[in-house]
DSSP file (Angstrom, degrees, kcal/mol; ACC not computed):
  #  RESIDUE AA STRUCTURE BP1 BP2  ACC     N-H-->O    O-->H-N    N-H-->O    O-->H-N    TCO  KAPPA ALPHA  PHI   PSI    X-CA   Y-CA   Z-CA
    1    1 A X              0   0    0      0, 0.0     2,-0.2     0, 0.0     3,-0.0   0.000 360.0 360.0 360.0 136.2  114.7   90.1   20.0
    2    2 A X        -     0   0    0      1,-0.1     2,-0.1     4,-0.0     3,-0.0  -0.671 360.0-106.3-100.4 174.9  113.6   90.4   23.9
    3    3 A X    >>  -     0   0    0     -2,-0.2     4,-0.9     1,-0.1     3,-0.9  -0.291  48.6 -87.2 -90.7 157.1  111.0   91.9   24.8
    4    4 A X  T 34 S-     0   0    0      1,-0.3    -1,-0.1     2,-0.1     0, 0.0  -0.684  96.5 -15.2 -93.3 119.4  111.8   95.4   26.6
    5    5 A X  T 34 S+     0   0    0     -2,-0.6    -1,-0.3    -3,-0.0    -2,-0.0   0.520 109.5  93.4  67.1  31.6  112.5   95.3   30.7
    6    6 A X  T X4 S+     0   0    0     -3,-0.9     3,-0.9     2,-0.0    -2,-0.1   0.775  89.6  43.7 -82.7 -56.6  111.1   91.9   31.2
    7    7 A X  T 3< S+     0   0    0     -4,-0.9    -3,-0.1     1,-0.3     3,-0.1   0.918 110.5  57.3 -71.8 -38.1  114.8   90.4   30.8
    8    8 A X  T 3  S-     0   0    0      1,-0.2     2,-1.2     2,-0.2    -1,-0.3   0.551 102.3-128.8 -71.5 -12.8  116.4   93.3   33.1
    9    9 A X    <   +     0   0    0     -3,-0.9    -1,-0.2     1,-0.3    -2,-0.0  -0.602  67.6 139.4  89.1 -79.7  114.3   92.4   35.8
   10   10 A X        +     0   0    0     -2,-1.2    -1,-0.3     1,-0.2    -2,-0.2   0.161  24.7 175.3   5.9  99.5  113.5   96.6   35.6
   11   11 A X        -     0   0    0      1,-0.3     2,-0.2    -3,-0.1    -1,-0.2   0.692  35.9-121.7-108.1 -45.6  109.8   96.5   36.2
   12   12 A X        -     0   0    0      2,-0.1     2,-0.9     0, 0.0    -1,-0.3  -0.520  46.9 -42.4 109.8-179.2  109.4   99.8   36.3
   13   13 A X        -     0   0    0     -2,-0.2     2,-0.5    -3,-0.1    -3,-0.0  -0.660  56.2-145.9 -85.4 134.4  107.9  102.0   39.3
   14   14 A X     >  -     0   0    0     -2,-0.9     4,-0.6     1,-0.1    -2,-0.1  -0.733  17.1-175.8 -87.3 126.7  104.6  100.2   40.9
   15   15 A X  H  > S+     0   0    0     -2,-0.5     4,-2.5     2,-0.1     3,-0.3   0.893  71.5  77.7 -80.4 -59.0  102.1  102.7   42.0
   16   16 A X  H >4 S+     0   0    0      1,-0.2     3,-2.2     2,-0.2     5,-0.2   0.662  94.6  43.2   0.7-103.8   99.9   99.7   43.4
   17   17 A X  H >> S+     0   0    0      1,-0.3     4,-3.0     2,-0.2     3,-2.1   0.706 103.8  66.3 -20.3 -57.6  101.7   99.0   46.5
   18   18 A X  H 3X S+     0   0    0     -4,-0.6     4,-1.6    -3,-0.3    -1,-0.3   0.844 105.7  45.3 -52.4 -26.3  102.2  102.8   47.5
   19   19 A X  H << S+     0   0    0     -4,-2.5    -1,-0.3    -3,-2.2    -2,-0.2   0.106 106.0  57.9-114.8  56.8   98.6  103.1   48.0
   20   20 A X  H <> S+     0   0    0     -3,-2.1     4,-3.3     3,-0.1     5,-0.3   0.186 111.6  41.9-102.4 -46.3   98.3  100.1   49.8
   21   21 A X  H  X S+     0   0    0     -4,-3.0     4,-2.4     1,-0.3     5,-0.3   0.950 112.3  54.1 -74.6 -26.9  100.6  101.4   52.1
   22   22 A X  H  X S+     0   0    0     -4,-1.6     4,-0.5     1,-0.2    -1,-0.3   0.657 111.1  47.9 -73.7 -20.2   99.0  105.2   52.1
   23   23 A X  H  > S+     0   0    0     -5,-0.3     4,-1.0    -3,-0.2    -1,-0.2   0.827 108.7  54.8-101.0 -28.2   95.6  103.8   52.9
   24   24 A X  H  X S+     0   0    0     -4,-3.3     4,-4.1     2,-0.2     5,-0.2   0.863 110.0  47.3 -57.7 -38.3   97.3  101.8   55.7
   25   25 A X  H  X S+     0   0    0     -4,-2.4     4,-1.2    -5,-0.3    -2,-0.2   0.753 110.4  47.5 -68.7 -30.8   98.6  104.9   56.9
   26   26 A X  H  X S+     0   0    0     -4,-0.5     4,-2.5    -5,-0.3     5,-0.4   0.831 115.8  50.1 -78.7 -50.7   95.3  106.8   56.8
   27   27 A X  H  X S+     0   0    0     -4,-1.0     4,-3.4    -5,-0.2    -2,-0.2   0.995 113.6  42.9 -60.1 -53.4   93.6  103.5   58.7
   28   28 A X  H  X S+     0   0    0     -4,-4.1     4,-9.0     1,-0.2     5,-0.3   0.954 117.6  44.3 -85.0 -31.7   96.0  103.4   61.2
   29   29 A X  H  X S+     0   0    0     -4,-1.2     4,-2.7    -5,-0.2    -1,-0.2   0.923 120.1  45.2 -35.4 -49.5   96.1  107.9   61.9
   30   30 A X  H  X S+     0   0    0     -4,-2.5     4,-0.8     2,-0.2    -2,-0.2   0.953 114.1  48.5 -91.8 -44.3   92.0  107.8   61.7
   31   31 A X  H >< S+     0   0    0     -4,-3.4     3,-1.2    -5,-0.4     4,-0.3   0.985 113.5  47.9 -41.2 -71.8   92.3  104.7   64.1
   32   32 A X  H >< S+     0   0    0     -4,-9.0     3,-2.0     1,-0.2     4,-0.4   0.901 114.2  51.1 -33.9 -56.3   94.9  106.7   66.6
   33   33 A X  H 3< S+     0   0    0     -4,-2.7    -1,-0.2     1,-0.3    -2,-0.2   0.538  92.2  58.9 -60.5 -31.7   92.8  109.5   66.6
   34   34 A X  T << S+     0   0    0     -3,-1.2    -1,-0.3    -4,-0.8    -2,-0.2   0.282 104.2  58.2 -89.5  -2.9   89.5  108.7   67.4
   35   35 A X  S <  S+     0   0    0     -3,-2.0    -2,-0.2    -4,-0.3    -1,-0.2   0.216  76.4 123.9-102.2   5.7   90.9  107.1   71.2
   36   36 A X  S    S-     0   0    0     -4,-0.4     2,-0.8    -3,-0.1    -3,-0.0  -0.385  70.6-124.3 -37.4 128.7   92.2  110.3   71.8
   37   37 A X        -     0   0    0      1,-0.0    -1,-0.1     3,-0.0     3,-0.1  -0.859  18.1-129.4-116.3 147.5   90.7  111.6   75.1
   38   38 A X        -     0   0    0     -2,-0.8     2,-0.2     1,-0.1    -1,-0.0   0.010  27.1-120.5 -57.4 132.2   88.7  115.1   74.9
   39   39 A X        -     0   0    0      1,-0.0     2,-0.2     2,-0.0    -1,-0.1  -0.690  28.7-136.8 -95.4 146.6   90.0  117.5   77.7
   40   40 A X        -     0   0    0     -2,-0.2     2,-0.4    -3,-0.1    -1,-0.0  -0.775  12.9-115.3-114.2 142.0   87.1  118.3   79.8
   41   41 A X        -     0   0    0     -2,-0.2     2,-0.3     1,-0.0    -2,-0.0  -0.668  30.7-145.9 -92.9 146.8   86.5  121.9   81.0
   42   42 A X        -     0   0    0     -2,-0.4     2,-0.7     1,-0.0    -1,-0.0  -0.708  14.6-128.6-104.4 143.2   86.8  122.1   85.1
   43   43 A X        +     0   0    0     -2,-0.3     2,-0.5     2,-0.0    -1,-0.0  -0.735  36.7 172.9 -82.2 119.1   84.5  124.5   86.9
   44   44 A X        -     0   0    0     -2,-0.7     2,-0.5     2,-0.0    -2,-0.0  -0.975  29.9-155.2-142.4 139.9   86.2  126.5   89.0
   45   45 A X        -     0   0    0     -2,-0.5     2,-0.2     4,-0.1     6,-0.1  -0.838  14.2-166.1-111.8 109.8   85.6  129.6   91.2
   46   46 A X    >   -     0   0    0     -2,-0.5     3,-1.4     4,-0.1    11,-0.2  -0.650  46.5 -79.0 -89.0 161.2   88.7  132.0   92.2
   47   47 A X  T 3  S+     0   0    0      1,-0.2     3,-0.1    -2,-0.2    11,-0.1  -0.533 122.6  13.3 -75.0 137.0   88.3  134.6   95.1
   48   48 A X  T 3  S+     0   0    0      1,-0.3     2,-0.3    -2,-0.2    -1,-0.2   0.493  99.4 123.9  62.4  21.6   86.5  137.4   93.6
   49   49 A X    <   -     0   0    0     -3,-1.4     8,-1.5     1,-0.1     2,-0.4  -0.589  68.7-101.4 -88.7 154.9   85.4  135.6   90.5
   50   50 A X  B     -A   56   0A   0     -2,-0.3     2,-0.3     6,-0.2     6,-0.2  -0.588  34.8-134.8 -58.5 106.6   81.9  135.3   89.6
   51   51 A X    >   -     0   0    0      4,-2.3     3,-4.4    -2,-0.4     4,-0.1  -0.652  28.9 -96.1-109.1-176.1   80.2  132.1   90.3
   52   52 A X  T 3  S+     0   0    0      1,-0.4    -1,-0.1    -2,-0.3    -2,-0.0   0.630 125.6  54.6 -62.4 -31.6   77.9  130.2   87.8
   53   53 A X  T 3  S-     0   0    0      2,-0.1    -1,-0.4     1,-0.1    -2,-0.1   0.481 121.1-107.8 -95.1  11.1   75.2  131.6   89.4
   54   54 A X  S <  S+     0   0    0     -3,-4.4     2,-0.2     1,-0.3    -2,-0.2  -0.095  75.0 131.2 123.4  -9.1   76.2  135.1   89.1
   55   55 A X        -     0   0    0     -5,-0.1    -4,-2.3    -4,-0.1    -1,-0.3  -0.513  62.6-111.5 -62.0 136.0   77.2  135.6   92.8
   56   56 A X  B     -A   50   0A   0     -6,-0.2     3,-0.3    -2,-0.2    -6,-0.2  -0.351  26.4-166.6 -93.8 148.3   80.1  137.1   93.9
   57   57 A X  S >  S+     0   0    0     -8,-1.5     3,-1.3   -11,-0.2    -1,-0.2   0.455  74.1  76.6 -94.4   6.8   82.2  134.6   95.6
   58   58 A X  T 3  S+     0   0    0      1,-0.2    -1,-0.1    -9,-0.1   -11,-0.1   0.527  92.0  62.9 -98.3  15.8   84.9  136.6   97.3
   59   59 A X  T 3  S+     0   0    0     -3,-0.3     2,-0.5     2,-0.1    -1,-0.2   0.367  85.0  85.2 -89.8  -2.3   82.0  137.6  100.3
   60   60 A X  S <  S-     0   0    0     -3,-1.3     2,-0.2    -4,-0.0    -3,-0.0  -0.840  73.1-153.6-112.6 126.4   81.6  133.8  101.3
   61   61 A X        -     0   0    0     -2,-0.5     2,-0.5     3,-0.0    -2,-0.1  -0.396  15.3-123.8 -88.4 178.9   84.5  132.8  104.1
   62   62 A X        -     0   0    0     -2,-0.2    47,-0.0     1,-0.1     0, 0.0  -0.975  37.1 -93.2-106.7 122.0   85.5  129.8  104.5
   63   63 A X        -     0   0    0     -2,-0.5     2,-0.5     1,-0.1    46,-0.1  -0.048  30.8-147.9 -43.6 159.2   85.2  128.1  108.2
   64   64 A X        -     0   0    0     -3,-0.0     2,-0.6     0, 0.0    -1,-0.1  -0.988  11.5-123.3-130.9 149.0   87.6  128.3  110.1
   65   65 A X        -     0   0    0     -2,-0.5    46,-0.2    44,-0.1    45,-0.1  -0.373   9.3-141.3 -97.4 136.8   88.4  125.5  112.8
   66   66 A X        -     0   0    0     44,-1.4     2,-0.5    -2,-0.6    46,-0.4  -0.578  17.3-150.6 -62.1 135.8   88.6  126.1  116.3
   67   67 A X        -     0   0    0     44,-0.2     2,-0.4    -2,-0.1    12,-0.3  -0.963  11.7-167.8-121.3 132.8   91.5  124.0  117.5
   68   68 A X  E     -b  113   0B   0     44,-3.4    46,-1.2    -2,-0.5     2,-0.2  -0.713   5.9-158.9-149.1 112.8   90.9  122.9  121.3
   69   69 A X  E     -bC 114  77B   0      8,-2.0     8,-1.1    -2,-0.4     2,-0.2  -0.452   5.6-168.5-107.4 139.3   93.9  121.5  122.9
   70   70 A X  E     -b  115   0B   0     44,-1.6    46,-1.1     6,-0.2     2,-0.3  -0.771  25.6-152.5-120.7 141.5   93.0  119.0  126.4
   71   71 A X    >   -     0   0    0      4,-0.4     3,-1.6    -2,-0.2    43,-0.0  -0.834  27.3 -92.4-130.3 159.6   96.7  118.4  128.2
   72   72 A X  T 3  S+     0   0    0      1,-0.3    48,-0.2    -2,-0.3    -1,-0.0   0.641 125.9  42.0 -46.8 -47.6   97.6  115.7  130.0
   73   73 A X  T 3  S-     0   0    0     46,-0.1    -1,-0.3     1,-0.1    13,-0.2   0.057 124.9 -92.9-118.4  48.2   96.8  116.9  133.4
   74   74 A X  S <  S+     0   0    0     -3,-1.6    -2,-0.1     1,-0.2    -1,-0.1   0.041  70.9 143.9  92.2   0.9   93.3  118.6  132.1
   75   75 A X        -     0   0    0      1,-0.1     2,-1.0    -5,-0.1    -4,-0.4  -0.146  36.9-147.2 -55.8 147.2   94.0  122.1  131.2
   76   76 A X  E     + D   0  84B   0      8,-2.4     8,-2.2    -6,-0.2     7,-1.7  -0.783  24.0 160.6-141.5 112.2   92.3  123.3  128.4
   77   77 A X  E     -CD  69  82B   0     -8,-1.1    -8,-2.0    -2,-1.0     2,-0.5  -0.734  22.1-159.5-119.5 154.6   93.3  126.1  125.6
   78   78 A X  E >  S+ D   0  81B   0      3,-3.9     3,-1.0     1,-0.4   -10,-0.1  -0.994  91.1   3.9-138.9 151.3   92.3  127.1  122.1
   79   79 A X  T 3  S-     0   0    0     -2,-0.5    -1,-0.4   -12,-0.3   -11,-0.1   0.950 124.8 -67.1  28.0  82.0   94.9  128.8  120.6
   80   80 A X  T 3  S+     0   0    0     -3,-0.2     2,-0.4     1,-0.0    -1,-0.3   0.833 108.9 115.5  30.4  58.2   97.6  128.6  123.3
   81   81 A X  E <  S-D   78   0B   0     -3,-1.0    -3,-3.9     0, 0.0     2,-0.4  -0.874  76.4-115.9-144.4 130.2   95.1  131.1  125.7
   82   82 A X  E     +D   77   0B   0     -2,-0.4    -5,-0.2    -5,-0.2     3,-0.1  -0.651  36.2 179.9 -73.8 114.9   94.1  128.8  128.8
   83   83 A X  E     -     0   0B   0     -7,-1.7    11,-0.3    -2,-0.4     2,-0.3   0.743  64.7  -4.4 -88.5 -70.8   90.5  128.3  128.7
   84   84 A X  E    S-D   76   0B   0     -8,-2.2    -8,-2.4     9,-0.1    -1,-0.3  -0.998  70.4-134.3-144.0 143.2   90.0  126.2  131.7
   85   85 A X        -     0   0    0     -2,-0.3     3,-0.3   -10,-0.2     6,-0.1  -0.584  40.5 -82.2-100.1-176.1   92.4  124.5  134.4
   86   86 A X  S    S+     0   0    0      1,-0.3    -1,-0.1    -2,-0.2   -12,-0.1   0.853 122.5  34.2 -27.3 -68.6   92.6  121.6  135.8
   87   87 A X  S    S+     0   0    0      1,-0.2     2,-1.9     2,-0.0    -1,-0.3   0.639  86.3 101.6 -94.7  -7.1   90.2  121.9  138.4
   88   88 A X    >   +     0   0    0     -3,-0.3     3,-0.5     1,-0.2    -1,-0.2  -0.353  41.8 170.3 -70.8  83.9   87.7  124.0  136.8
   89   89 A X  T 3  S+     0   0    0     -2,-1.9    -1,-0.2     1,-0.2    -2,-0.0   0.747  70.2  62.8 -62.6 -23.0   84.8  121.6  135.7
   90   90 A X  T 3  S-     0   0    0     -3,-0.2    -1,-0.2    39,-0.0    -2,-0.1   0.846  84.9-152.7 -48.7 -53.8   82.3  123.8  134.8
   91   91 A X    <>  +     0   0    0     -3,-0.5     4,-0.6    -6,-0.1     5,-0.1   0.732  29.9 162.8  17.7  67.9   84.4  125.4  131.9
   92   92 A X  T  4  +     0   0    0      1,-0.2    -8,-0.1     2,-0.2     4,-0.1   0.391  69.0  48.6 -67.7  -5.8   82.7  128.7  132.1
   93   93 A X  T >4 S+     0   0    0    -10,-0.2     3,-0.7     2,-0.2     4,-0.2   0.863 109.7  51.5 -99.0 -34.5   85.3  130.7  130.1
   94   94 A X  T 34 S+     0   0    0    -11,-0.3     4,-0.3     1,-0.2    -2,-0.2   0.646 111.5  51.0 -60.8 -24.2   85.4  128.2  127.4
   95   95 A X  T 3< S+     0   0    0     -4,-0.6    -1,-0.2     2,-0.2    -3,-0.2   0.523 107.4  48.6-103.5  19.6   81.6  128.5  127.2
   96   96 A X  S <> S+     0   0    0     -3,-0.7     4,-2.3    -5,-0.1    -2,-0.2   0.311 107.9  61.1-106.9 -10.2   81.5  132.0  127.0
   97   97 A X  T  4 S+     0   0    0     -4,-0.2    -2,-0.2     2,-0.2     4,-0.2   0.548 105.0  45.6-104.6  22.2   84.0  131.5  124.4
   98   98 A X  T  >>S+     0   0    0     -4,-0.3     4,-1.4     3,-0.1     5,-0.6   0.653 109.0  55.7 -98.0 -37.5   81.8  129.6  122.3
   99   99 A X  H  >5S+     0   0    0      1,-0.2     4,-2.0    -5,-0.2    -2,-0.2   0.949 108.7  36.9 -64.5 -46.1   79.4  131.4  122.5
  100  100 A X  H  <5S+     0   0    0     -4,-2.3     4,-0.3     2,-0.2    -1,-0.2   0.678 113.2  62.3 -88.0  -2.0   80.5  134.8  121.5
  101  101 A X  H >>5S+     0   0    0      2,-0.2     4,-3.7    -4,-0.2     3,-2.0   0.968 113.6  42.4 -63.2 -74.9   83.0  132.7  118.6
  102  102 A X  H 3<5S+     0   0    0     -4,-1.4     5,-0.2     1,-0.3    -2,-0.2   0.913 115.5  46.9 -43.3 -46.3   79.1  131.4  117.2
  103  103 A X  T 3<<S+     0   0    0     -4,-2.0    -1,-0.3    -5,-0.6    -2,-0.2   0.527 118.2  38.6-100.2  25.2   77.5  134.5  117.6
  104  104 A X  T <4 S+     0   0    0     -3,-2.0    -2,-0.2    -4,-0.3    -1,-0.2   0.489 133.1  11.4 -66.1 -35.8   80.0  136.6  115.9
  105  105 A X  S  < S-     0   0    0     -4,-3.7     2,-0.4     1,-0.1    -3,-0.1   0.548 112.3 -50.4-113.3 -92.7   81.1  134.5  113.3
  106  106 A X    >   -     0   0    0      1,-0.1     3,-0.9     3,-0.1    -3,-0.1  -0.983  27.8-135.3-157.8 143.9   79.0  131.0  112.2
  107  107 A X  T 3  S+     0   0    0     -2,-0.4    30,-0.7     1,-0.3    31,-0.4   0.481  94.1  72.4 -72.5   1.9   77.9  128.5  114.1
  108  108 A X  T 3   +     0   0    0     -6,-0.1     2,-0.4    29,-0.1    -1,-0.3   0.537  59.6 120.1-114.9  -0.7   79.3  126.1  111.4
  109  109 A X  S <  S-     0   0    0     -3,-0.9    29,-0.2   -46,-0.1    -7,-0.1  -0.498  72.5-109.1 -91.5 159.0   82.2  126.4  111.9
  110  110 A X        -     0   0    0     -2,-0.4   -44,-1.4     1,-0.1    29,-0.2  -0.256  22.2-153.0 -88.4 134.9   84.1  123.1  112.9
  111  111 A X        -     0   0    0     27,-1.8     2,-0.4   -46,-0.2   -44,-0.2  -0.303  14.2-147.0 -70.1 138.4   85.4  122.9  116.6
  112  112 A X        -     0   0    0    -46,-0.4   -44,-3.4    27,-0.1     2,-0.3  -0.895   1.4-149.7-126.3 115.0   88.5  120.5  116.7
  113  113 A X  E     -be  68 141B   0     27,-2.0    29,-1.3    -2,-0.4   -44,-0.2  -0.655  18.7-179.7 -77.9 123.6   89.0  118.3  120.1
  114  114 A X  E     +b   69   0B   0    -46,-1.2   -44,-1.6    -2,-0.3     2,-0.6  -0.786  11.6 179.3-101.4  67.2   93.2  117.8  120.5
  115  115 A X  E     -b   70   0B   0    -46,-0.2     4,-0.2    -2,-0.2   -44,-0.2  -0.803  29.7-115.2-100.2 106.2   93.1  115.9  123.4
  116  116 A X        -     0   0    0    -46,-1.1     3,-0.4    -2,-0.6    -1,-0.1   0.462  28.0-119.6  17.5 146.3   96.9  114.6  125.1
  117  117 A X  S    S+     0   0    0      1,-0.1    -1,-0.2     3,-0.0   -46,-0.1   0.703 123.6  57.5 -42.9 -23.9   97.2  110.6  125.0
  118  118 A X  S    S+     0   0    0      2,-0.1    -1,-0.1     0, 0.0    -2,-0.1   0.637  83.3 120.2 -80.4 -21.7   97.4  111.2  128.6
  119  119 A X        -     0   0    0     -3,-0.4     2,-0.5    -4,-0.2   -47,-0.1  -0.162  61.9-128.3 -54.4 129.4   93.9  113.2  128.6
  120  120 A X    >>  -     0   0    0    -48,-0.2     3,-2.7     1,-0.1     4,-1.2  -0.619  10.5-133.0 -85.7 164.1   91.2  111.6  131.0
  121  121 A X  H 3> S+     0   0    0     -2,-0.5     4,-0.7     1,-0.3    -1,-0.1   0.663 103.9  65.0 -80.1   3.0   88.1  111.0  129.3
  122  122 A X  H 34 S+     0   0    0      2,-0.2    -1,-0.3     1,-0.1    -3,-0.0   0.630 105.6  52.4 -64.6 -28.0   86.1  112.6  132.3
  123  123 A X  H <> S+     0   0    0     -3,-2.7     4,-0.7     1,-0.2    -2,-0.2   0.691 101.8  52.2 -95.2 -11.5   87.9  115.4  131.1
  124  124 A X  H  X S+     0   0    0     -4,-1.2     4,-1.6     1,-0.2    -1,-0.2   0.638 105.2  59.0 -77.4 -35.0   87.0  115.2  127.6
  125  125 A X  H  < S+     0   0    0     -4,-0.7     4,-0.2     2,-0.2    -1,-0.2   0.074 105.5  49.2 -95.5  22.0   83.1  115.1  128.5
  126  126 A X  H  > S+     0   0    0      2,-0.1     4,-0.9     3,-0.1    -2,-0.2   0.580 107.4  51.0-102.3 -31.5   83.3  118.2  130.2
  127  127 A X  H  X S+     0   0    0     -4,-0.7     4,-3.0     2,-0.2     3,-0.3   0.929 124.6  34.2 -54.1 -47.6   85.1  119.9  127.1
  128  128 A X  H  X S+     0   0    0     -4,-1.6     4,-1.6     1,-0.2    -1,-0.2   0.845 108.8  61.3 -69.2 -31.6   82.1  118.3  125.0
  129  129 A X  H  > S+     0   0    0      2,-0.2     4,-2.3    -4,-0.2    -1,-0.2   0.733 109.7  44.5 -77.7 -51.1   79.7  118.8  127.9
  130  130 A X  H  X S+     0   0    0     -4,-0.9     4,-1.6    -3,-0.3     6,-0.2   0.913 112.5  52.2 -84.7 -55.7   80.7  123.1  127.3
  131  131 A X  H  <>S+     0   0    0     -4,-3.0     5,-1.5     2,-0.2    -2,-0.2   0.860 115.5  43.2 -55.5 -29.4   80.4  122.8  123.2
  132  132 A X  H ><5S+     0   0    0     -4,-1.6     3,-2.2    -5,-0.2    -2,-0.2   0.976 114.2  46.2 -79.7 -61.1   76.9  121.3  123.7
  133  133 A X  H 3<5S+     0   0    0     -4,-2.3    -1,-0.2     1,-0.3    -2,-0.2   0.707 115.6  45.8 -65.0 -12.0   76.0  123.4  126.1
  134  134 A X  T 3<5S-     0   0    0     -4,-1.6    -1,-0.3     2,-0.1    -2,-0.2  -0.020 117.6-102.7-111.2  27.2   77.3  126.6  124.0
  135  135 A X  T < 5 +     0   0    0     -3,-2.2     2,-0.3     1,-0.2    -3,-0.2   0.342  59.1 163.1  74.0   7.0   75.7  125.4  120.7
  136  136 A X      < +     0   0    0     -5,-1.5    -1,-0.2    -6,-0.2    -2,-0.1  -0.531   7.9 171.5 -55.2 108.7   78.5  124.2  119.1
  137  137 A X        +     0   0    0    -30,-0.7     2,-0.8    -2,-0.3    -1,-0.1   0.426  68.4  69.3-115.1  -9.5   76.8  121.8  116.1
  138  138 A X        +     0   0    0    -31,-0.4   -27,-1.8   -29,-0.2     2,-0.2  -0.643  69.6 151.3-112.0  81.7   80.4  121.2  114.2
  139  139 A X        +     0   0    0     -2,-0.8     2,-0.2   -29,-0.2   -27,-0.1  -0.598   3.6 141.8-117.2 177.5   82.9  118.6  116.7
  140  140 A X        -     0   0    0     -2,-0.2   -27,-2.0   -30,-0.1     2,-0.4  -0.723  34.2-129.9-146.5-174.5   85.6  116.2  116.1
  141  141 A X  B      e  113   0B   0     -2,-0.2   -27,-0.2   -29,-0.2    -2,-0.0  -0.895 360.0 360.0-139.1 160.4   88.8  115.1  117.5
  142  142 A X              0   0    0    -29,-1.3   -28,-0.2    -2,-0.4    -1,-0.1  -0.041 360.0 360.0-123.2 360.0   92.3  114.6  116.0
């Protein structure tokens, strides 16, 4: 007589293997999981939101830049309104308009120098020569 599911090769079902493979599955999940990266919260302030320190934000401006265009043959405008001409060195209307831009609004905000490739630079230290003298603390050029 044979012996029963030995000869038929019928083993029956193995439990063994299945939790080999379930504890592999567990390793590799709890592995994935832990390189996961944590989303971080970003601080941010909308206009008229409350900021962190309990101040309102929507009473704080932003600067605003002054754009001040030098042309080739030395005229000088901020916002397309002619400033200074050519021959004017002084540039008393451009320092009166510095002046009352700073004491109306804030002195920090930033003055922007445009001057022409074409610009001479004599004409450029007289532009700067009028921000200095009108108290302008915020310059650059573009």
């Amino acid at each position: 007589m044979a012996s029963v599911g030995s000869e038929d090769g019928d083993v029956g079902f193995q439990i063994a293997p299945m939790v080999d493979v379930v504890f592999v599955l567990m390793l590799f999940f709890m592995a994935s999981a832990g390189s996961q990266v944590a989303e971080r919260e970003l601080n941010m302030n909308l206009p008229g939101s409350k900021s962190p320190s309990g101040a309102s934000t929507s009473a704080q401006i932003p600067p605003t830049p002054i754009m001040v265009d030098i042309t080739a043959d030395g005229r000088v405008s901020v916002n397309k309104q002619v400033y200074g001409s050519a021959t004017d060195k002084d540039l008393t209307a451009l320092r009166e308009f510095f002046k009352s831009t700073i004491e109306q609004f804030d002195s920090k905000d930033p003055v922007i120098l445009h001057p022409d490739s074409e610009t001479r630079h004599e004409r450029i230290m007289d532009v700067l020569n009028a921000a200095g003298v009108s108290g302008v603390k915020n310059l650059t050029f573009s």
